[in-house]
N, C-alpha and C positions, 0 to 999 in steps of 0.2 A: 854471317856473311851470306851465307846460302837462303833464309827466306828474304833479304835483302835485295839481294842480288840476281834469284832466280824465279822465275814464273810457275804455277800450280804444277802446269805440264811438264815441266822439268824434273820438279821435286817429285810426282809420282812417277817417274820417269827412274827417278834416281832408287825411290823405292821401291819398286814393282824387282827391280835388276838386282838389288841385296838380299831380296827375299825370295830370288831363285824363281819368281813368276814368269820370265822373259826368258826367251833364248840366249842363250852365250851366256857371257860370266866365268867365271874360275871356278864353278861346282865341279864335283868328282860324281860321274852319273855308273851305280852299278847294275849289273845287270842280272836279276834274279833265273836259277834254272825254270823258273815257269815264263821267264818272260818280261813277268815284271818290272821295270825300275824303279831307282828311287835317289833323289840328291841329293850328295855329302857334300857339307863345306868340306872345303878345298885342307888339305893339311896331308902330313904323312900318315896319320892313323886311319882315314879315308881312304886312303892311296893301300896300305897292307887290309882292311878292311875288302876293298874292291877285289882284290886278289884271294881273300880266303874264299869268298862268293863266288867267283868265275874261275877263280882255278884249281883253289884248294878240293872244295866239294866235288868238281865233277873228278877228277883226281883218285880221292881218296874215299871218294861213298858213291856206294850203287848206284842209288837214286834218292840225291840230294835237294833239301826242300832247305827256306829258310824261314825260321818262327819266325825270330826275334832278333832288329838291328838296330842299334843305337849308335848314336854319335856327341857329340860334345855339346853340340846347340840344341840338341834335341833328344834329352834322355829317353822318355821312352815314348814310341812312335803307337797311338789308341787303336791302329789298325793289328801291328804286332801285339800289342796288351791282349786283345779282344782274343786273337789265335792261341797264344801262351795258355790265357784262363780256360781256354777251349778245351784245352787236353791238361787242366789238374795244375801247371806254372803259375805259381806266384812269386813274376818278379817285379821288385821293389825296384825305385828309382833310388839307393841306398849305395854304400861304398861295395858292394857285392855284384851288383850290377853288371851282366856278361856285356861286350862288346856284339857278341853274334851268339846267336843258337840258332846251328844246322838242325838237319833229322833227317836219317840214313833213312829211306821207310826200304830200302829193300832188304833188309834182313827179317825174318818172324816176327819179331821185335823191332821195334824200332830202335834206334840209336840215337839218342840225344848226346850231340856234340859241341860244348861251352866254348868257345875263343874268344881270347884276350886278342889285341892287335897293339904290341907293344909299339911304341917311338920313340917313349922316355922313359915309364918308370909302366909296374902292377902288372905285374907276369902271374899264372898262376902259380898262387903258392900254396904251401899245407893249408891256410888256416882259410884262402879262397876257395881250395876244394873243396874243403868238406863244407863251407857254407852252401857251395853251388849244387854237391851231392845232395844232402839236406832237402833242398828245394827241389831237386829231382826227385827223388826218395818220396815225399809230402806229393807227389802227385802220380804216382804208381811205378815208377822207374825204376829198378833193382841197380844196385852199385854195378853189374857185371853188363849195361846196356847203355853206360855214360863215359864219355870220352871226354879229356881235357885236353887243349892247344893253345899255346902261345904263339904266335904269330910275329916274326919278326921282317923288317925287309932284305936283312944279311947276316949272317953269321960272325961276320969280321968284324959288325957294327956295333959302336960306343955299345946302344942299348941291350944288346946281347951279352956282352960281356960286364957291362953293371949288374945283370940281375940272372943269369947265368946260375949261381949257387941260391937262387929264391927260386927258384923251379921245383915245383910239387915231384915226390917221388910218384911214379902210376902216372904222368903227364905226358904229354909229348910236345915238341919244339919244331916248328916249320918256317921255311923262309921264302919271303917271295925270290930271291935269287936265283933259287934252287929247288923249284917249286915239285921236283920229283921224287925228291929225298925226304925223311919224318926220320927225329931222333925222338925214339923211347926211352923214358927213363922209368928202367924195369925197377919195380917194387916187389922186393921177395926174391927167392933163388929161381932163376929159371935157368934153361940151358940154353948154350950160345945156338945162333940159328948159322 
């Protein structure tokens, strides 16, 4: 119906707007701590994705930088690839594939910070840690300088409570609801704080 029905200008019209070239639209635009943006089709993983970016980070790291962001339509972005490979990351577009990797730089060290941004399902689990360690580890990152987060948009939500018992021990669990609070789940004996 549409090359039928519609004229060139239309139809470039029509696609210029789906592919995010054009103002407006339903994209989720986030905003990097340097400044940067960059746009997410529209969904809830976008939506908790945008929140670990502008809220989480400044939040919960010094001075928070973003490698690496991906999304559903566009696994892995050549701008983030090129940064990742810069500092030793090799990530694959494969089922291990972080949602976001932060980087604390204001510690001695820096802190490479892996998040998942749950909606439905793949929180981080045992067997996604230690792949995602693995690949930190392969590019000079000592286990004690790597943080994991699951990112949900509530606690009370379906998706929280599905995958709740697949949470990596040594992870931690945050919600855009409640963007002030981090549940740890401590690995090994420590003492209550």
């Amino acid at each position: 119906w549409r090359a039928a029905s519609l004229n060139k200008g239309a139809l470039a019209r029509i696609a210029l707007v789906r592919r995010g070239a054009a103002a407006g639209g339903t994209h989720v635009t986030v905003t990097f701590p340097n400044g940067e943006t960059r746009r997410m089709r529209p969904g809830p993983s976008s939506i908790i994705t945008k929140a670990v970016v502008e809220v989480f980070a400044p939040t919960f790291l010094a001075k928070p930088a973003v490698l690496f962001l991906s999304e559903s339509g566009n696994k892995v972005v050549a701008r983030d690839e090129e940064l990742a490979q810069a500092i030793g990351l090799s990530i694959q577009a494969d089922r291990n594939l972080p949602d976001t990797v932060l980087v604390d730089l204001g510690p001695e060290h820096p802190r490479l910070v892996f998040v998942e941004a749950v909606a439905s399902d793949g929180p981080i689990s045992s067997r996604r840690m230690e792949a995602l360690r693995e690949i930190a580890e392969a590019a000079g990152f000592p286990a004690e300088h790597i943080a994991y987060v699951t990112a949900y948009e509530d606690r009370s939500g379906a998706p929280f409570k599905k995958t709740v018992d697949a949470l990596a021990w040594g992870s931690y669990a945050w919600f855009v609801s409640e963007p002030d609070g981090l549940i740890e789940l401590s690995a090994g004996r420590t003492s209550l704080r």
